[in-house]
C-alpha positions as CSV (number, residue, x, y, z in Angstrom):
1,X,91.0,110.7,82.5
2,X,93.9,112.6,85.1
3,X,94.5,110.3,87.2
4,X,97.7,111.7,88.7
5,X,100.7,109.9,90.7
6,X,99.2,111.4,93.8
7,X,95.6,110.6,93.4
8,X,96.6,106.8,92.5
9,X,99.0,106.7,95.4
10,X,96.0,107.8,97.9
11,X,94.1,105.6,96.6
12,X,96.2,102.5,96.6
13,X,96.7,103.3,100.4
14,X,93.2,103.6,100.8
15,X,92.2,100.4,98.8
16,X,95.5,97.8,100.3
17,X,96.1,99.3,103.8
18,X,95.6,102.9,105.2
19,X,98.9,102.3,107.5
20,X,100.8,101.4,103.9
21,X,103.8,104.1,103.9
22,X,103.3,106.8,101.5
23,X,106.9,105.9,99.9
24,X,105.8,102.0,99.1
25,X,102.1,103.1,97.3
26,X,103.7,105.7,95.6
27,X,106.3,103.5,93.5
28,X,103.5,101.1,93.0
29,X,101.5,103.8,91.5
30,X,104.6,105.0,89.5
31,X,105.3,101.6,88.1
32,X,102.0,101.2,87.0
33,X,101.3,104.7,85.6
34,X,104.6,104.2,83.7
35,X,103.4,101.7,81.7
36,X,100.3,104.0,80.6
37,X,102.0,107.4,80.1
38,X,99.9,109.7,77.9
39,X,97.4,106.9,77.1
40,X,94.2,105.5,78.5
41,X,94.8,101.9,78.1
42,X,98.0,99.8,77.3
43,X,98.2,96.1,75.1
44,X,98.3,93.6,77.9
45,X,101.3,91.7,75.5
46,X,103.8,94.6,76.8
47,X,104.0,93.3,80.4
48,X,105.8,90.8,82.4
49,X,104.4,88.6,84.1
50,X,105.2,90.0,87.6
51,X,103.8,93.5,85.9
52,X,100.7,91.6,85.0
53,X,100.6,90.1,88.4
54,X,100.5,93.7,90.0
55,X,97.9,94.6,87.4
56,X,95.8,91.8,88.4
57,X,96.2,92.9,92.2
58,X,94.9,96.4,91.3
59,X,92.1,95.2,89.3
60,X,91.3,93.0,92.5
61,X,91.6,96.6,94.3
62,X,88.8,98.4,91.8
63,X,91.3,100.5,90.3
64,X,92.1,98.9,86.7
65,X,90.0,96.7,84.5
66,X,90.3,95.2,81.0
67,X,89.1,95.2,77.5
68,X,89.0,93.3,74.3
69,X,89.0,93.4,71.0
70,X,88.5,91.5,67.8
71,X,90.2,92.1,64.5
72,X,90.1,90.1,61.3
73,X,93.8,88.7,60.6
74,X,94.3,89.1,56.8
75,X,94.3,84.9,56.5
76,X,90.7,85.0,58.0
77,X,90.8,84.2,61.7
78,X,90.2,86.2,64.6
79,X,92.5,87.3,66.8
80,X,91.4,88.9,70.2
81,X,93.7,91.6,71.2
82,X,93.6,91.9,75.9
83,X,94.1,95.6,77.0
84,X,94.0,97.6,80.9
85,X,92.6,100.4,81.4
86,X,91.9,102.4,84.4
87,X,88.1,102.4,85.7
88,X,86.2,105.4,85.0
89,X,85.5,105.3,88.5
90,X,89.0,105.2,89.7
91,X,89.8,108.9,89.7
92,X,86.9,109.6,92.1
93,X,88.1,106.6,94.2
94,X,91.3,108.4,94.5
95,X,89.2,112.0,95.2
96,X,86.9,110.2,98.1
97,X,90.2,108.4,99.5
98,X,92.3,111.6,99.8
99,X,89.2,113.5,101.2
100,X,88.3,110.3,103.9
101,X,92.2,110.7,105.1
102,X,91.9,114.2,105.9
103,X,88.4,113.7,107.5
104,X,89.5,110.3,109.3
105,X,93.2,112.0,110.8
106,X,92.0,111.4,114.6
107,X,92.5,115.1,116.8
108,X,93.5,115.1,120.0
109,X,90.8,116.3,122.0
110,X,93.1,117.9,124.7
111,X,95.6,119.4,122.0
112,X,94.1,122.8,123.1
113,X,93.4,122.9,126.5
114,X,96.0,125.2,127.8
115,X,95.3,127.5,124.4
116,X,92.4,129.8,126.7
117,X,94.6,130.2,129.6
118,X,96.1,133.8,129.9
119,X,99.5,134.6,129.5
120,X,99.4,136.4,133.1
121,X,98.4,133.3,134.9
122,X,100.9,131.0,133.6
123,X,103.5,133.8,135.0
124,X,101.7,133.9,138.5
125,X,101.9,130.2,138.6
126,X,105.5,130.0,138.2
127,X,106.5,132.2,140.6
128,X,109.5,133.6,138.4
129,X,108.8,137.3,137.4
130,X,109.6,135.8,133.4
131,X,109.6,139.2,130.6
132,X,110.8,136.8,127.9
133,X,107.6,137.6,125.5
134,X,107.7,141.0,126.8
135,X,108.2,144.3,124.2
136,X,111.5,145.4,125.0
137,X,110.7,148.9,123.5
């Protein structure tokens, strides 16, 4: 899985709050993607507890989950080894989240309004005989 800083940072903001600054989702997405660097999951052991508190968040969010696995210890018992992982799904969450912001940006519908009026009218209405935009050659 790719799942870059960008895609994870979209989709944080998609998934906590779409008015989250960009700044505040993206160093949560760093901190959490720096605990995985070039792997897919990472032993739940190497966190914190405030790390594993912000891993429990996202899996609360869709965006992480976790495994387990059994081993044999050489004396016998079993000993069950806790690991997160990203969700296979969570790299298209971060695709649908950066495509919903660009489709959701609201337009304003009277941004172009004055874009069909000719150049000659605005100068009659001014009543200034104005050559600014005029070739000079």
């Amino acid at each position: 899985m790719g799942l870059t800083l960008a895609q994870l940072t979209q989709a944080i903001r998609h998934k906590v709050d779409i008015d989250m600054e960009t700044v505040v989702a993206e160093s949560i997405a760093e901190h959490a993607l720096g605990f995985f660097g070039f792997s897919n999951r990472i032993i739940d052991n190497a966190l914190e507890p405030t790390d594993r508190n912000l891993f429990y968040q996202l899996q609360d969010y869709d965006l992480l989950t976790t495994e387990s696995e059994e081993t044999t210890l050489w004396d016998g018992r079993e000993w069950r080894i806790h690991y997160w992982k990203f969700k296979a799904n969570a790299e298209e969450l971060a695709r649908l989240s950066a495509v919903e912001d660009k489709s959701e940006e609201e337009e304003d519908p009277y941004a172009g309004i004055y874009e069909d009026v000719p150049v000659s009218l605005w100068r009659e209405r001014s009543g200034e005989d104005d050559d600014y935009e005029e070739p000079l050659f």
